[in-house]
C-alpha positions as CSV (number, residue, x, y, z in Angstrom):
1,X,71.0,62.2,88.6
2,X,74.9,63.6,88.9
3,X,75.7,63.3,92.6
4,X,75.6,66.8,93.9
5,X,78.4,69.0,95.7
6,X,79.0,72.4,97.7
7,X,82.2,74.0,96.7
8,X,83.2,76.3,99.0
9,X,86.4,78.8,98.5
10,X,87.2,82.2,99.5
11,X,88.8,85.2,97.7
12,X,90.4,88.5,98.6
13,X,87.6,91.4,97.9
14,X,84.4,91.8,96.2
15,X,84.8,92.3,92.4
16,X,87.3,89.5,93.0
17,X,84.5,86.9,93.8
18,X,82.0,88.6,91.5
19,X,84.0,88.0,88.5
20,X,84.7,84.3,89.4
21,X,81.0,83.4,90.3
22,X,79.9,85.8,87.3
23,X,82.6,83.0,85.1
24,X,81.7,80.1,86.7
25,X,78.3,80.5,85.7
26,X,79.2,81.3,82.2
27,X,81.2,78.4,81.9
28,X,78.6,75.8,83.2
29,X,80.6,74.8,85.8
30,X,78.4,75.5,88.5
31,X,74.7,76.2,88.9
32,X,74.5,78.8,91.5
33,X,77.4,80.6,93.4
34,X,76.9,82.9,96.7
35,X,78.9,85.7,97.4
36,X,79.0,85.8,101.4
37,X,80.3,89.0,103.7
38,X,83.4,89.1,104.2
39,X,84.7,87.2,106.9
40,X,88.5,87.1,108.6
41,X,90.4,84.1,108.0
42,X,93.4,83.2,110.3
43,X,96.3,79.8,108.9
44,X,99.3,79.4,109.1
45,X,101.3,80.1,105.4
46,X,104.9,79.6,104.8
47,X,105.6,79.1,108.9
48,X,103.7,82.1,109.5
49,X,100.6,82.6,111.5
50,X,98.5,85.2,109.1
51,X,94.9,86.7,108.9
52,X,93.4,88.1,106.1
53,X,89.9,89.8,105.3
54,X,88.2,87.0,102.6
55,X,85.1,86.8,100.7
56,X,84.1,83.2,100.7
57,X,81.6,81.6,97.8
58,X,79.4,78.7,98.3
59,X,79.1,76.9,94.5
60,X,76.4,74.3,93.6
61,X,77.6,71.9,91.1
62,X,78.2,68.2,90.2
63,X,80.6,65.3,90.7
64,X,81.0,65.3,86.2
65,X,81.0,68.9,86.5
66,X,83.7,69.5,89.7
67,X,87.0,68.7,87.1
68,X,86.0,71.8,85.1
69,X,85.2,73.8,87.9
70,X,88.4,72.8,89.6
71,X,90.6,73.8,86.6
72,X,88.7,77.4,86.1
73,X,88.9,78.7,89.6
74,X,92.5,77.5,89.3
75,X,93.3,79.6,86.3
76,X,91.3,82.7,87.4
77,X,92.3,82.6,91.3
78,X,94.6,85.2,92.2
79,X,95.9,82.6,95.2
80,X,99.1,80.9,94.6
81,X,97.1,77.7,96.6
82,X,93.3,78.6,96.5
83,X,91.2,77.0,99.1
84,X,89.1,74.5,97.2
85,X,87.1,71.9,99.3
86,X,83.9,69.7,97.9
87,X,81.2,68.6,100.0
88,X,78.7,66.2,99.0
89,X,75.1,66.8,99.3
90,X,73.4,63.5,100.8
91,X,69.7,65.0,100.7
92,X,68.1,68.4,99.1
93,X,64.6,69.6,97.4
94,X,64.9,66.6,94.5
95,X,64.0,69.5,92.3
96,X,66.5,72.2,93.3
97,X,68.9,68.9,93.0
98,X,68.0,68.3,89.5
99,X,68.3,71.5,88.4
100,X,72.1,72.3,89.3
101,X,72.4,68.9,87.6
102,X,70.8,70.4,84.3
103,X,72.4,73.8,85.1
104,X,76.3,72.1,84.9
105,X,75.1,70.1,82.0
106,X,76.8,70.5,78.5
107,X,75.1,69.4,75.9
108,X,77.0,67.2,73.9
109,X,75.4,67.7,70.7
């Protein structure tokens, strides 16, 4: 089986993470994406300390899967540097495992 991963990044509203989980989905780039509350995020950007009001997603996908992934939140973003960090899942339900792995799967027929 694909080794598994937890994508998290954030965005600035609602229908703004809708629409990229919604796509993500689509695309078979991820299995499953959740759409958390909103939450305030405080970094520092261009020497400035800032805080903005985000709405972060949690994607389940794959290692084969993750370049595609990667390039489609880039494109659809509306971040000029979009928070974008993989985590690798170690241990999970083997089931719930294997099926984001068959979820981010394109046939190749």
């Amino acid at each position: 089986m694909n080794e598994i991963l937890l994508v998290i990044t954030n965005l600035p509203d609602a229908p703004s993470a809708e629409k990229l989980a919604r796509h993500l989905i689509e695309a078979r780039a991820a299995a499953c994406v959740n759409q958390l509350a909103p939450c305030i995020s405080t970094y520092r950007w261009k020497g400035n300390i800032e805080s903005a009001t985000e709405v972060p997603l949690l994607i389940k996908t794959t290692l084969d899967a993750y370049p595609r992934l990667e390039k489609l939140i880039c494109e659809a973003h509306p971040y000029e540097l979009p928070e974008i960090v993989a985590v690798s899942v170690t241990t999970g339900l083997p089931a719930f495992l294997g099926w984001i792995d068959s979820e981010t799967t394109i046939n190749k027929e």
